[in-house]
KEMAR-457754 format. One line per 5 residues: their letters; for each residue x, y, z of N, C-alpha, C. Coordinates in Angstrom, 1 decimal. Each point is the difference from the previous one (the first is absolute). Layout:
// residues N
A) X Y Z X Y Z X Y Z; ...;
END
This chain:
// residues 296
XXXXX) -14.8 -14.3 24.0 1.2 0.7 -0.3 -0.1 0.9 -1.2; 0.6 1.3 0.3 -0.4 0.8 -1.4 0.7 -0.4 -1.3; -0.4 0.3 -0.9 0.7 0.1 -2.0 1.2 0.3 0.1; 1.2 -0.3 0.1 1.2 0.9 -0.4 -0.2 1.0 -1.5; 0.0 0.9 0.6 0.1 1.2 -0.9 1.0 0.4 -1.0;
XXXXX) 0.3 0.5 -0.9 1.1 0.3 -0.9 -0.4 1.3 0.0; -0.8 0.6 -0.7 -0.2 1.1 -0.9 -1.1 0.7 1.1; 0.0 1.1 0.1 -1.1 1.2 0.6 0.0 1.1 -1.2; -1.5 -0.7 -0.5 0.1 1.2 -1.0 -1.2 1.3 0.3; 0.8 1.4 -0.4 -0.6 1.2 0.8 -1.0 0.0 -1.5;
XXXXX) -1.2 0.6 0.2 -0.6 0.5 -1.1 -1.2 0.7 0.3; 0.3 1.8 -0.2 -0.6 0.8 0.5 -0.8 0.7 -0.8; -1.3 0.3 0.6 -1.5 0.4 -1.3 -0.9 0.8 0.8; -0.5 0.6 -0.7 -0.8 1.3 0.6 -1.3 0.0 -0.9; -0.7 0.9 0.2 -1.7 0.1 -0.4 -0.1 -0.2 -1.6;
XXXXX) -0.9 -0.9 0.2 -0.7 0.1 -1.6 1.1 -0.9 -0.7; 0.7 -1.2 0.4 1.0 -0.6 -0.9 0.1 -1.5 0.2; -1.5 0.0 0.9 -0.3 -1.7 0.0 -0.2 -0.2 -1.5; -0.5 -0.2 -0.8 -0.1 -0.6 -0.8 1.4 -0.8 -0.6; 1.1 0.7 0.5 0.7 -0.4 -0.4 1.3 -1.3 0.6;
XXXXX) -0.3 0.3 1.0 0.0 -1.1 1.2 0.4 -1.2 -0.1; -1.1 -0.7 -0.8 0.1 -1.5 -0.3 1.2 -0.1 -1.1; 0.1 0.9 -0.8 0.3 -0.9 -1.4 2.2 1.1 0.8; -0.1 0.7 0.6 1.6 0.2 0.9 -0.1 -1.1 0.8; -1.0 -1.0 0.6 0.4 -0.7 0.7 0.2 -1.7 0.0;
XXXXX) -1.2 0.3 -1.5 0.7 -1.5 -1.0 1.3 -0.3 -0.6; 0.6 1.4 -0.5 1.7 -0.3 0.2 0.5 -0.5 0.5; -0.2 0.2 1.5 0.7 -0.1 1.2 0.0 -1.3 0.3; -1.1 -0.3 0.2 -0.6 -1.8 0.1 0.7 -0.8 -0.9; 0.4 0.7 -1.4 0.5 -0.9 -1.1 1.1 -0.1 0.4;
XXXXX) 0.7 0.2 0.9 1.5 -0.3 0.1 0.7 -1.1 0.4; 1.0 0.1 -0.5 0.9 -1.6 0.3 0.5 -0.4 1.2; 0.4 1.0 0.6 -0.2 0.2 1.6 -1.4 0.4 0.6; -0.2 -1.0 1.0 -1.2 -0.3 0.2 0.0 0.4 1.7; 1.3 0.2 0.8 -0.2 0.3 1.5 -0.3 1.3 -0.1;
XXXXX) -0.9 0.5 0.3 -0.1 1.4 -0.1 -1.3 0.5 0.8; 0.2 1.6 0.4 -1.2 0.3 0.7 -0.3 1.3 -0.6; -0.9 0.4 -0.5 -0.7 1.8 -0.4 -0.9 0.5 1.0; 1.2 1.5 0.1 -0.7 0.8 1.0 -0.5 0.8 -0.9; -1.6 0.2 -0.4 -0.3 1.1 -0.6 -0.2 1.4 0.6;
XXXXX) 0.7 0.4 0.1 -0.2 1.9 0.9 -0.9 1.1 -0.7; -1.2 -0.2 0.8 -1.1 0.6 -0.4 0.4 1.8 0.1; -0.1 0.8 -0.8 0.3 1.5 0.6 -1.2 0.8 -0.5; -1.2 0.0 0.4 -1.3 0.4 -0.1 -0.5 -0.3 -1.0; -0.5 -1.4 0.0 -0.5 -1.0 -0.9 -1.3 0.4 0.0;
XXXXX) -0.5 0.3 -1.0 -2.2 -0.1 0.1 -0.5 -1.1 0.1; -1.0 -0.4 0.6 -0.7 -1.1 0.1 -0.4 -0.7 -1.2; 0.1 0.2 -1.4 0.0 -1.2 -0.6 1.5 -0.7 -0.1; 0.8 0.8 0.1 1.4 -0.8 0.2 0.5 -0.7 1.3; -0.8 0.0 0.5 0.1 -0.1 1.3 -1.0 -1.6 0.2;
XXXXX) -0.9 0.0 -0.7 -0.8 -1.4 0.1 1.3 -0.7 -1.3; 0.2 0.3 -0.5 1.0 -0.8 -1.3 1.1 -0.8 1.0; 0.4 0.8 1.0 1.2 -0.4 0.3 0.1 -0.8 0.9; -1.3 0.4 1.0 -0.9 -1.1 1.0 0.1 -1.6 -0.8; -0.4 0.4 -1.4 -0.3 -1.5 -0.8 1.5 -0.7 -0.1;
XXXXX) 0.5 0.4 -0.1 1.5 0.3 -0.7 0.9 -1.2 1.7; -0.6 1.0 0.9 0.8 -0.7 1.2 -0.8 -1.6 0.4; -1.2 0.4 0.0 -0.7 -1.2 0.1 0.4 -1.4 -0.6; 0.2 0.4 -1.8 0.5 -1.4 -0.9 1.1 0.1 0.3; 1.1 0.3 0.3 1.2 0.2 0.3 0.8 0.0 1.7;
XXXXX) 0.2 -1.1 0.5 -0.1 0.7 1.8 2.0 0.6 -0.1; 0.4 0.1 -1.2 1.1 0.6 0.5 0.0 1.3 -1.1; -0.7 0.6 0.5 -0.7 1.5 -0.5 -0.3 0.2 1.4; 0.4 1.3 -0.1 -0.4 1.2 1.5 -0.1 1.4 -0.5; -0.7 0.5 0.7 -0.8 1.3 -0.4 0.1 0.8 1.4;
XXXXX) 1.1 0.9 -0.3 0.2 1.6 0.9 -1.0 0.7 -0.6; -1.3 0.5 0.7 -0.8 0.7 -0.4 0.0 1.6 0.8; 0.6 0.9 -0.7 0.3 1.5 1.2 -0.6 1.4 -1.4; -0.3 1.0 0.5 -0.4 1.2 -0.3 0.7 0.4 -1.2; 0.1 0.9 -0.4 0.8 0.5 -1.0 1.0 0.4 0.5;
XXXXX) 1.3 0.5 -0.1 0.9 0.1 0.3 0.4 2.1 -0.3; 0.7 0.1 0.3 0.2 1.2 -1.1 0.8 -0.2 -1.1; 1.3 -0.7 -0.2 0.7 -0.3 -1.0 -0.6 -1.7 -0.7; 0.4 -0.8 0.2 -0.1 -1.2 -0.5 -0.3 -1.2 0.8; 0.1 0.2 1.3 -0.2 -0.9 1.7 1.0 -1.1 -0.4;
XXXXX) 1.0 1.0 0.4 1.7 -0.8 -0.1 0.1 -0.2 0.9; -0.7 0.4 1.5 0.4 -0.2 1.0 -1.1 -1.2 0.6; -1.0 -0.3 -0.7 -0.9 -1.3 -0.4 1.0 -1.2 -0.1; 0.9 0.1 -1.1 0.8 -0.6 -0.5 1.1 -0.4 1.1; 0.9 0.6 0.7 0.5 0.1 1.3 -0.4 -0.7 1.0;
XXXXX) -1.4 0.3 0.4 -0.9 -1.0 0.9 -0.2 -1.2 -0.1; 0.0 -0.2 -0.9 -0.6 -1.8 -0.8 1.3 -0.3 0.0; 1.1 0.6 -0.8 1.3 -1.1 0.1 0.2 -0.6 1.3; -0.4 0.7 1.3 0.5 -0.3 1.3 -0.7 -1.5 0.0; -0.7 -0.5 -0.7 -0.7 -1.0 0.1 0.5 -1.4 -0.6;
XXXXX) 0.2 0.7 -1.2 1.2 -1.0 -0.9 0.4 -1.0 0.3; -0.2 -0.9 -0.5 0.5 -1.3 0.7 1.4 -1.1 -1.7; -0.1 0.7 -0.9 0.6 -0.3 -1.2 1.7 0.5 0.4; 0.5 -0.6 -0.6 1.4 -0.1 -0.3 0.4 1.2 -0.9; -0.7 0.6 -1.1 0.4 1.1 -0.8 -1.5 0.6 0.0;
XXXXX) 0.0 1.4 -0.5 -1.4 0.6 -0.1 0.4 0.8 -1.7; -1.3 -0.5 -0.6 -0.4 0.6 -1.4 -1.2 0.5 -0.4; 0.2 1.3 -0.8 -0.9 0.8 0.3 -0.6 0.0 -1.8; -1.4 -0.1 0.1 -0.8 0.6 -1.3 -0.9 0.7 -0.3; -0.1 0.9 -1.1 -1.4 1.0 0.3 -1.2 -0.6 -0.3;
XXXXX) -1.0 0.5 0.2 -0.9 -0.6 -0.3 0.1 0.1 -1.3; 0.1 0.8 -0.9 0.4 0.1 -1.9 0.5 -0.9 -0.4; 1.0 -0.5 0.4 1.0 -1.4 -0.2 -0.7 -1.3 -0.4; 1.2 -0.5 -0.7 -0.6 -1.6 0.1 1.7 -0.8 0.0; 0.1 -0.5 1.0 1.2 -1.2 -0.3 0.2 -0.6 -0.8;
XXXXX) 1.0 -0.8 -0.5 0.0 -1.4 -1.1 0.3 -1.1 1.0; -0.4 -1.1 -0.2 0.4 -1.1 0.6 1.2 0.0 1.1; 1.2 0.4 -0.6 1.0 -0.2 0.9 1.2 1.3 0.8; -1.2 0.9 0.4 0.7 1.0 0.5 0.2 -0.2 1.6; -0.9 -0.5 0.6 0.6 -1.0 2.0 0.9 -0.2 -0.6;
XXXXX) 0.3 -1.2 -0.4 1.3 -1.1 -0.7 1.2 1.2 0.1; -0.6 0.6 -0.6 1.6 1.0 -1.4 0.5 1.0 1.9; -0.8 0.7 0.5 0.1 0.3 1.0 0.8 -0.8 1.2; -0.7 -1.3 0.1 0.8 -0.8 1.2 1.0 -0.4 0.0; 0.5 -0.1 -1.7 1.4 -0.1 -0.1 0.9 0.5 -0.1;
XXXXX) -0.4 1.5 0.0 0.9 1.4 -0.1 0.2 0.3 1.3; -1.1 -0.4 0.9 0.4 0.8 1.5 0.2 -1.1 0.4; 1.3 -1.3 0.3 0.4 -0.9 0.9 1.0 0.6 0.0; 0.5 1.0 -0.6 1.4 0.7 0.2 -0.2 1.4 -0.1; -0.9 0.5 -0.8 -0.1 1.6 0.0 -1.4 0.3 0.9;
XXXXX) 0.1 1.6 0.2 -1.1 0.6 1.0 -1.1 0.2 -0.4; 0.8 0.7 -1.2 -1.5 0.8 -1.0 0.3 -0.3 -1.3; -1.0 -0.6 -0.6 -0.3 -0.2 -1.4 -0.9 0.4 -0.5; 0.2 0.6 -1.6 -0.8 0.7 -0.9 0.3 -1.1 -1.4; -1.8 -0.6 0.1 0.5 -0.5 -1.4 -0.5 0.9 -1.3;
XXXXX) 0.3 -0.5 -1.2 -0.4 0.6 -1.5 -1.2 -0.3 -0.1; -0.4 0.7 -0.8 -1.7 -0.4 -0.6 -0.7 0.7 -1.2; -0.9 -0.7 -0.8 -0.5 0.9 -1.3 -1.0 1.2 0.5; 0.4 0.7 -0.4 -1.0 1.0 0.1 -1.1 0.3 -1.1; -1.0 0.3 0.3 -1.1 -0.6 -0.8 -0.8 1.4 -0.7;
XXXXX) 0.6 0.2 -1.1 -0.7 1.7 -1.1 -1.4 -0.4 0.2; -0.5 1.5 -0.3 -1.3 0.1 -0.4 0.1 -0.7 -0.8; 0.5 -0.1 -1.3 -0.5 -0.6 -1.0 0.1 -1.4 -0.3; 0.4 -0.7 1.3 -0.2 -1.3 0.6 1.1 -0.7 -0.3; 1.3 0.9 -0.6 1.1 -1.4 -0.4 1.0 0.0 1.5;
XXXXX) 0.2 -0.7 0.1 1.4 -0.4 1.0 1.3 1.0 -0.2; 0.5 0.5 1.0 1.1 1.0 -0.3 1.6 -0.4 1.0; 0.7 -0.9 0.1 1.1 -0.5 0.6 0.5 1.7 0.3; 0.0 1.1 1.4 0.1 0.8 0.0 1.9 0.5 0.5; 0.5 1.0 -0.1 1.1 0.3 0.2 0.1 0.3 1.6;
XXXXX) 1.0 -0.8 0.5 0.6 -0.4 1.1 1.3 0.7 0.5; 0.3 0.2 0.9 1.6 0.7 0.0 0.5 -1.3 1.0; 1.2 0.0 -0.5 0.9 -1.2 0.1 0.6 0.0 1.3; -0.2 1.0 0.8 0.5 0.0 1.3 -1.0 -0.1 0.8; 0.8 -1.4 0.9 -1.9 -0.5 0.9 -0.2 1.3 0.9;
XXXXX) 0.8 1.0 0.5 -0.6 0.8 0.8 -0.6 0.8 -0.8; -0.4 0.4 -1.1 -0.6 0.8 -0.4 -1.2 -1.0 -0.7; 0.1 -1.0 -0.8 -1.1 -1.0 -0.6 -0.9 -0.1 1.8; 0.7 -0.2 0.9 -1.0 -0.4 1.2 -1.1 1.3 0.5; 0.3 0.9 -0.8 -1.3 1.5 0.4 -0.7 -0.8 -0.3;
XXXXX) -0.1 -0.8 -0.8 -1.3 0.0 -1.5 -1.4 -0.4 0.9; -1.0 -0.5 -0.9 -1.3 -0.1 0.4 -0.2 -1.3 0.9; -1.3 0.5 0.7 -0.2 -1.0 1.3 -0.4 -1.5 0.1; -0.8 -0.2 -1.6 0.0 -0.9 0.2 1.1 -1.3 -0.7; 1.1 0.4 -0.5 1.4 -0.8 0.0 0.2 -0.2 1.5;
XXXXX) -0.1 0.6 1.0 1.0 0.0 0.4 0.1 -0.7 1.4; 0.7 -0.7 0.9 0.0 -0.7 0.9 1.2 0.3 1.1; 0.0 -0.4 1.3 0.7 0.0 0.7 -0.3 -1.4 1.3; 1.0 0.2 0.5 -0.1 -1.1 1.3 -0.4 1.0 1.1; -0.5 -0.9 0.8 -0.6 1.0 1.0 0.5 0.1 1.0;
XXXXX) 0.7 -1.0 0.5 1.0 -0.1 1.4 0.6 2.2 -0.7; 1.1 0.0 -1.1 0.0 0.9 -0.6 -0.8 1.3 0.5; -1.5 0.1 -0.3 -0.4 0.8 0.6 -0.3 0.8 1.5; -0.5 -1.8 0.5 0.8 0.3 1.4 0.8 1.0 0.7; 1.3 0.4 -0.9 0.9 0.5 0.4 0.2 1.3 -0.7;
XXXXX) -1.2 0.3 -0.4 0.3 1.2 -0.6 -0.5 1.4 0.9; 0.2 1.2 -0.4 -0.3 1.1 1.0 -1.3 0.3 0.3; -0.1 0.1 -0.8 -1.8 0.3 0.2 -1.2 -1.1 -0.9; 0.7 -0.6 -0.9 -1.3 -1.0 -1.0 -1.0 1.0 -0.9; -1.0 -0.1 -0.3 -1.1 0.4 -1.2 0.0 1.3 1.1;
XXXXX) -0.4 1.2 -0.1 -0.1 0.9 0.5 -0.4 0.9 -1.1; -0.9 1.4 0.5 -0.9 0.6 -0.8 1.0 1.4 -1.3; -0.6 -0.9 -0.7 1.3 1.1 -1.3 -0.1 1.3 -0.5; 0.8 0.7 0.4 -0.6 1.0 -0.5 -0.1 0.5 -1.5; -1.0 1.6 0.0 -0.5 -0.1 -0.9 0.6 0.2 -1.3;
XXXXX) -0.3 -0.6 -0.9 0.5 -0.2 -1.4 0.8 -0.7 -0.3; 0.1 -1.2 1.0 1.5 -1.0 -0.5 -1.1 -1.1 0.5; 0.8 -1.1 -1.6 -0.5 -1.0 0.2 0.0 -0.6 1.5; -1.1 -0.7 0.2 0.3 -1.2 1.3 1.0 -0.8 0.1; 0.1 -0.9 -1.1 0.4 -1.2 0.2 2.0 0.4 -0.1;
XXXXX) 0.3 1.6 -1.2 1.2 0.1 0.1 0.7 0.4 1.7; -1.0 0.6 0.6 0.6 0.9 0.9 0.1 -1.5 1.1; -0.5 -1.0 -0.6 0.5 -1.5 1.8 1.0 -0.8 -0.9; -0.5 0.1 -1.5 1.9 -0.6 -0.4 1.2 1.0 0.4; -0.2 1.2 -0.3 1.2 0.7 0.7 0.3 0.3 1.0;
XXXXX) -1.0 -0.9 1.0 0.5 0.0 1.4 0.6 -1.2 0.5; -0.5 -0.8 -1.1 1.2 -1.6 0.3 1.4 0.5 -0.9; -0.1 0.4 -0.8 1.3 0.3 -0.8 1.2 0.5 1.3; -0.9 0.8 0.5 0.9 1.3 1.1 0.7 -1.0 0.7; -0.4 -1.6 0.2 0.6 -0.9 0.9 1.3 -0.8 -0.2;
XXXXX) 0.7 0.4 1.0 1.4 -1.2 -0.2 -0.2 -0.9 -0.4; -1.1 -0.5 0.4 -0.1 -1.8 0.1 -0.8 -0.3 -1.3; -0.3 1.0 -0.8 -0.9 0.0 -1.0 0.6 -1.0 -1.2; -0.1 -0.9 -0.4 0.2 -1.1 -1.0 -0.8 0.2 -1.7; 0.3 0.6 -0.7 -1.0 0.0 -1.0 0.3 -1.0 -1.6;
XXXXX) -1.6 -0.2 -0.4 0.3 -1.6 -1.2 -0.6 0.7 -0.7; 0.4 -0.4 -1.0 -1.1 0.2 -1.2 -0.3 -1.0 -0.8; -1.5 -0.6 -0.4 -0.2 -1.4 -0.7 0.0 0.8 -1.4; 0.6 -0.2 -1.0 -0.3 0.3 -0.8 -1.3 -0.8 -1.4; -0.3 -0.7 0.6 -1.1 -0.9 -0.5 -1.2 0.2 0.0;
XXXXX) -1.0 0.8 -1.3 -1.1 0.7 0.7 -1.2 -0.8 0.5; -0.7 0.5 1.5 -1.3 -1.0 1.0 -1.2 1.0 -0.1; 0.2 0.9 -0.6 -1.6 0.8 0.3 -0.3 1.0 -1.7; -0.9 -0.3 0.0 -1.1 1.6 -0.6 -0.1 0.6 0.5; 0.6 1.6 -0.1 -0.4 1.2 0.9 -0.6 0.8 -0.9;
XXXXX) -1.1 0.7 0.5 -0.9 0.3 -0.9 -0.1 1.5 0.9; 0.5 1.3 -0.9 0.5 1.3 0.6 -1.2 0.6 -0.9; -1.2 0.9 0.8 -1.1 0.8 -0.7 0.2 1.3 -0.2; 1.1 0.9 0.5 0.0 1.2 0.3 0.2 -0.3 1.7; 0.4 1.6 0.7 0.3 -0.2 1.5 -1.6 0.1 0.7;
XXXXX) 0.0 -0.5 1.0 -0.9 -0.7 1.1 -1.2 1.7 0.3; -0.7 -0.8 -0.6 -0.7 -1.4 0.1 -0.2 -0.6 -1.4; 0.3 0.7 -1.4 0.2 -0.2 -0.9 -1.3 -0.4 -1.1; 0.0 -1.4 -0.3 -1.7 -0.5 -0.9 -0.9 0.2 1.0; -1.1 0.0 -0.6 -1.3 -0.4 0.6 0.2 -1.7 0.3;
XXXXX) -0.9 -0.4 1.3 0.2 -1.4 0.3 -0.4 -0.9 -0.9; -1.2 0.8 -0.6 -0.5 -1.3 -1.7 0.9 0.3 -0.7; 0.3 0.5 -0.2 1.5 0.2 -1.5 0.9 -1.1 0.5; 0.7 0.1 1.0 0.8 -0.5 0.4 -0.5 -1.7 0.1; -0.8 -0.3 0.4 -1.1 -1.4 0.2 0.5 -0.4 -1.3;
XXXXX) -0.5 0.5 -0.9 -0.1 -0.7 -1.7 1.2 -0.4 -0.1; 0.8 1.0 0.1 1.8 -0.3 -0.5 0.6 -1.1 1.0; -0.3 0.1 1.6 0.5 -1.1 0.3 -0.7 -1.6 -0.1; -1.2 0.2 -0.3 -1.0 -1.4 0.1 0.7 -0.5 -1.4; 0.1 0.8 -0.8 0.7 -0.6 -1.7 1.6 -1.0 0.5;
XXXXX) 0.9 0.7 0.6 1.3 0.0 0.4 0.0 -1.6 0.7; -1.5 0.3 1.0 -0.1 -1.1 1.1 -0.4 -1.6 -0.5; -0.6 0.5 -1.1 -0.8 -1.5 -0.8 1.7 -0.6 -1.0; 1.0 1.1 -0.4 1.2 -0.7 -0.6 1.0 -0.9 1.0; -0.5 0.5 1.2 0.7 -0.4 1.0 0.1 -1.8 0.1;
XXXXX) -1.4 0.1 0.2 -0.9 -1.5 0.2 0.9 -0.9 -1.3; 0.4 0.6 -1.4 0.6 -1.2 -0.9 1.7 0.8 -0.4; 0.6 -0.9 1.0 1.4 1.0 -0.7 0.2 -0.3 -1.4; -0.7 -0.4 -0.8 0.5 -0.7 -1.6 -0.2 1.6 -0.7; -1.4 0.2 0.5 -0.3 1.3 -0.7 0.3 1.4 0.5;
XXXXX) 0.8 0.6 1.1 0.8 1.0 0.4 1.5 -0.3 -0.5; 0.1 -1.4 -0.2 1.6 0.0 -0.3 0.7 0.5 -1.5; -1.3 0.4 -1.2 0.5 1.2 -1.1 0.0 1.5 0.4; -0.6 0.1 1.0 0.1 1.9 0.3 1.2 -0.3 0.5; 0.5 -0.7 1.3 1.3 -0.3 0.5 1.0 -0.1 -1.3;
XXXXX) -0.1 -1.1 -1.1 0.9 0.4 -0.3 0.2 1.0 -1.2; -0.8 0.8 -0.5 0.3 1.3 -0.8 0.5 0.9 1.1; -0.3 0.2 1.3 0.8 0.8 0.4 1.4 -0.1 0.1; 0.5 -1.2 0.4 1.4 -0.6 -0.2 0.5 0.4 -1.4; -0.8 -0.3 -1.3 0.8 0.2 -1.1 0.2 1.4 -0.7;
XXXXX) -1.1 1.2 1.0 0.1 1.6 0.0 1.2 0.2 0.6; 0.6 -0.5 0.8 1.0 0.2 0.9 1.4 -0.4 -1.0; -0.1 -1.0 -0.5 1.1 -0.6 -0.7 0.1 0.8 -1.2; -1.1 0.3 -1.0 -0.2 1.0 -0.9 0.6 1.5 0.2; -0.4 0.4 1.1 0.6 1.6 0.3 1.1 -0.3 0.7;
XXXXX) 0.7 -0.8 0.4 1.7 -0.3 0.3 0.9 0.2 -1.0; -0.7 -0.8 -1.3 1.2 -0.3 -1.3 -0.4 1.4 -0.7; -1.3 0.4 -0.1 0.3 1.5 -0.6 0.6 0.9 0.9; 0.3 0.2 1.3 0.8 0.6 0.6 1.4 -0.5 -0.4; 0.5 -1.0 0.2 1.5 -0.4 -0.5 0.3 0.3 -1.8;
XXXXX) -1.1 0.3 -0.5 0.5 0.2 -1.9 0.2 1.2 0.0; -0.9 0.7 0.7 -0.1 1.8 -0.5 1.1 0.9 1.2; 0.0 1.1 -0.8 0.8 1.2 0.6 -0.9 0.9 0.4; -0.7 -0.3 -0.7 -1.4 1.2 0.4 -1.3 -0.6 0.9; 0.6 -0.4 0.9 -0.7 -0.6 0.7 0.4 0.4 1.9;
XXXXX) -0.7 0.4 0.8 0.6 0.2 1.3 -1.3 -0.8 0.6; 0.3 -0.9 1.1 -0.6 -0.8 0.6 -1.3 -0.6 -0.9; 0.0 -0.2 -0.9 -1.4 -0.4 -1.0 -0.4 1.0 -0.6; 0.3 1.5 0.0 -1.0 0.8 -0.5 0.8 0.3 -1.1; -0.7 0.6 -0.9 0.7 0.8 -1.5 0.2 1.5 0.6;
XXXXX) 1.0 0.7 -1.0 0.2 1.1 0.6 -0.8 0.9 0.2; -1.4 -0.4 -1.1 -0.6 1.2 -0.1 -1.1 -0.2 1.1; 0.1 -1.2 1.0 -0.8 -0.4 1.3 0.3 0.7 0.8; 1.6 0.4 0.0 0.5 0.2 1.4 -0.8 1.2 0.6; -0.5 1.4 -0.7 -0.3 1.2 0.6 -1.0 -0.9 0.5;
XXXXX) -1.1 -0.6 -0.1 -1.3 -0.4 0.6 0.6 -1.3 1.5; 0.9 -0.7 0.1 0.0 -0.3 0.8 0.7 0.7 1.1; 1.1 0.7 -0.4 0.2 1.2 0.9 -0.9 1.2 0.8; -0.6 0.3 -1.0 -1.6 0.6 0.5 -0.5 -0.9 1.0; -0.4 -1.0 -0.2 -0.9 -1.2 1.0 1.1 0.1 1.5;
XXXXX) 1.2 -0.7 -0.3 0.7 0.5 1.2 -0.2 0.8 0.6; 0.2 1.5 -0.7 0.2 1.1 1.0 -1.2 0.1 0.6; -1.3 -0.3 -0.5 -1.6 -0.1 0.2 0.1 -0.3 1.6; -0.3 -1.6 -0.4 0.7 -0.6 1.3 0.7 0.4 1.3; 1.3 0.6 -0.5 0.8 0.8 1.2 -0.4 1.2 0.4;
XXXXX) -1.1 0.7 -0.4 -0.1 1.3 0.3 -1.7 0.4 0.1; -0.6 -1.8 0.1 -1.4 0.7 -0.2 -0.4 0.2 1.2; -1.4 1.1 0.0 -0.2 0.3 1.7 -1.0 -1.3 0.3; -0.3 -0.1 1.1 -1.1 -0.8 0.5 -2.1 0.0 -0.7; 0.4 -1.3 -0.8 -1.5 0.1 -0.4 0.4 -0.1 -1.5;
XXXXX) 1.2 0.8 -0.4 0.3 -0.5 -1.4 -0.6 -1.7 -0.6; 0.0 -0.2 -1.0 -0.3 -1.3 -0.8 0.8 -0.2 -1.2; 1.6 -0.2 -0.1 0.8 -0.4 -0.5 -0.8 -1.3 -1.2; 0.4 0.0 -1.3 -0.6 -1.0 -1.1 0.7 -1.0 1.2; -1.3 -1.2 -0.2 0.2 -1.1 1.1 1.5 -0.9 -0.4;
XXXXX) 0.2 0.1 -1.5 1.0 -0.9 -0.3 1.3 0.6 -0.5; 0.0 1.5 0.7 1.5 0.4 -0.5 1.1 -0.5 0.3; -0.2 -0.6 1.3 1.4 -0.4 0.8 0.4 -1.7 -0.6; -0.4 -0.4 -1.1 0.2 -1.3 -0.1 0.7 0.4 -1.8; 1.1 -0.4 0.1 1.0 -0.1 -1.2 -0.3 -0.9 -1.2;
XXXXX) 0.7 0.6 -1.0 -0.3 -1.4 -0.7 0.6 -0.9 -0.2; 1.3 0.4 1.3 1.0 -1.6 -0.1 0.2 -0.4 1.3; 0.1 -1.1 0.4 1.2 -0.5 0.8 0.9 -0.9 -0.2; 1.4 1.2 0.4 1.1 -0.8 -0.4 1.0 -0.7 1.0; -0.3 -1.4 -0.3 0.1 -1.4 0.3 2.1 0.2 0.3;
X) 0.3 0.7 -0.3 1.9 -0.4 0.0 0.4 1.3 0.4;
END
């Protein structure tokens, strides 16, 4: 008789990014929820990532490996194929860049017994290595664009949707253009955990670091994982940045969302950057991240 399944988790990787593999998939493993199956969706993997992941399925029999060509956009329609296979109760998606905390299945399975689509919080992880509790917008339909690997849905859900992962076009994110197609739905239910479950580690747009750059920073990230005693002071100075730039927002006058006045022309610049750059632009990686979030 098969495993009862909970979780189908999507996690899609392309050439040259086995190395990274194991230590996105020791997260995964670390979790408190433990019914689970990973579909890794290969989208023109090279052969050394390709024996990694062989390995990967081997020590693991609930690891499965869609192995297909390059795609032209991201093999979203990879992603589409494999869910038809799905055998989990909710499906959650992470990049290969990512790394979970302990209890993001958990934080997930309890947000979708009544909602569709869930987007949890998460630290987002600076170059310069500190934890950044990032700015959120308080309306779940808009917090639910956010990044792919928060984010979860039930699948029966998908099921029912018009079309599923389908090929995006050019210049828009993937992952926003299939949240705004569950959004578009009546039956669309949306949660937000506000409890953060992941490191997201943003290099610039895709393809971004080099694969060794990126290796270092997450193998470092990966080994804090293994002792929560010692990730839990980056966790909490980010909490107390957050508390810090709240009460100087509540003292001062001269203050608009965190920034001093004489900030504002530079973050307005970044904005407009942003809204008006052409394709191929490289926006500073960390403009769009505030220096507050305000909690009330």
């Amino acid at each position: 008789m098969p495993v009862p399944v909970q979780a189908t988790i999507i996690l899609p990787t392309t050439a040259d990014r086995g190395v990274l593999l194991p230590l996105c998939v020791s997260s995964i493993q670390q979790q408190t929820l433990q019914a689970f199956e990973v579909f890794i969706i290969g989208d023109g993997v090279d052969e050394p990532t390709r024996v990694i992941i062989n390995e990967l399925v081997r020590q693991d029999n609930r690891i499965r490996f869609f192995d297909h060509p390059k795609h032209a956009r991201r093999g979203e329609v990879y992603r589409h194929q494999a869910l038809q296979e799905a055998r989990g109760e909710f499906v959650a998606y992470i990049c290969d860049r990512d790394l979970w905390l302990p209890k993001h299945l958990e934080t997930l399975a309890h947000y979708l017994q009544h909602a569709t689509l869930v987007t949890t919080y998460y630290y987002y992880v600076r170059r310069d290595q500190q934890l950044v509790l990032p700015y959120l917008y308080t309306s779940p339909t808009e917090t639910a664009r956010g990044i792919l690997s928060a984010a979860g849905h039930r699948l029966d859900f998908y099921h029912r949707l018009p079309y599923g992962w389908r090929t995006t076009p050019v210049h828009r994110p993937t992952d926003r253009y299939m949240w705004e197609q569950m959004l578009a739905q009546a039956d669309c239910q949306v949660a937000v955990a506000w409890q953060p479950t992941l490191l997201y580690f943003k290099r610039n747009d895709h393809p971004g670091w080099p694969t060794v750059q990126r290796y270092a920073e997450l193998a470092r990230w990966a080994a804090l994982l293994q002792t929560p005693s010692a990730l839990q002071p980056a966790m909490d100075n980010a909490l107390m940045n957050v508390i810090y730039e709240r009460n100087r927002y509540k003292e001062s006058w001269l203050l608009l969302r965190g920034k001093r006045v004489a900030e504002l022309p530079g973050l307005f610049k970044n904005k407009l950057r942003r809204w008006l750059r052409l394709p191929g632009d490289q926006p500073a990686e960390e403009s769009w991240l505030p220096a507050l979030i305000k909690l009330d």
